[in-house]
C-alpha angles and dihedrals in degrees: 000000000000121000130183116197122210130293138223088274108029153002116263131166131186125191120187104183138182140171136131138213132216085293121019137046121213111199132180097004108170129205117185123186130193127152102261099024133043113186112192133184128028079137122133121229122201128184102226105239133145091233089051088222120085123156120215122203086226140339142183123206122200137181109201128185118205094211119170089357093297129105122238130176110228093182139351132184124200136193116190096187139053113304131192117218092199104160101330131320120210111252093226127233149259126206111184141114116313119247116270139233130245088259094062091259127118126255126271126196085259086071099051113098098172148344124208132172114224117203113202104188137154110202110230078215095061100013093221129135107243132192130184134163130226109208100211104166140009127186099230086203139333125247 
């Protein structure tokens, strides 16, 4: 993770995160906060195998923040089909106005207590729905 704290003129924060869980790797995910604008994804999500190629009948990817103690979705892809992992394929990405505070303001890093990626698949091979979460960030205590 890379994070760039603010500057003389504004605030400014850049996440660069990265993790993993028992089948998929997440690589390169950027979070970019500025007041007026948060751009989230440009990551690269592979499925673990040794053959480095499996197909899913569908997935949904998410990236989810936990900020003030709420969840919030910052971006999500969806496939309805059928999709081939062979090698890695790029998560997409969101440009738009940050959340914003109970006070009408928008967040700031301060206010971020986590961010997780959450997988929904089901394998053409096993035909199950599968779920499994990537931890990515967690805020240890707030000043």
């Amino acid at each position: 993770m890379y994070l760039n704290h603010r500057n003389a003129t504004n605030d400014f924060y850049h996440l660069r995160l990265s993790g993993e869980s028992p089948h998929w790797e997440l690589d390169g995910y950027q979070v970019d906060l500025t007041s007026g604008i948060l751009n989230s994804g440009n990551g690269k999500l592979r499925f673990k195998t040794r053959e480095n190629d499996y197909t899913t009948n569908y997935f949904v990817f998410e990236m989810n923040a936990v900020i003030n103690k709420k969840d919030i979705t910052l971006q999500s892809k969806a496939v309805s089909g059928p999709e081939d992992f062979k090698n890695e394929i790029d998560t997409g990405a969101i440009e738009g106005p940050p959340p914003i505070t109970k006070d009408g303001k928008s967040i700031t890093f301060k206010d971020i207590d986590k961010i997780y990626a959450v997988i929904h698949w089901e394998g053409q091979d096993d035909g199950i729905a599968h779920k499994e979460i990537i931890d990515l960030y967690e805020l240890d205590n707030k000043n």
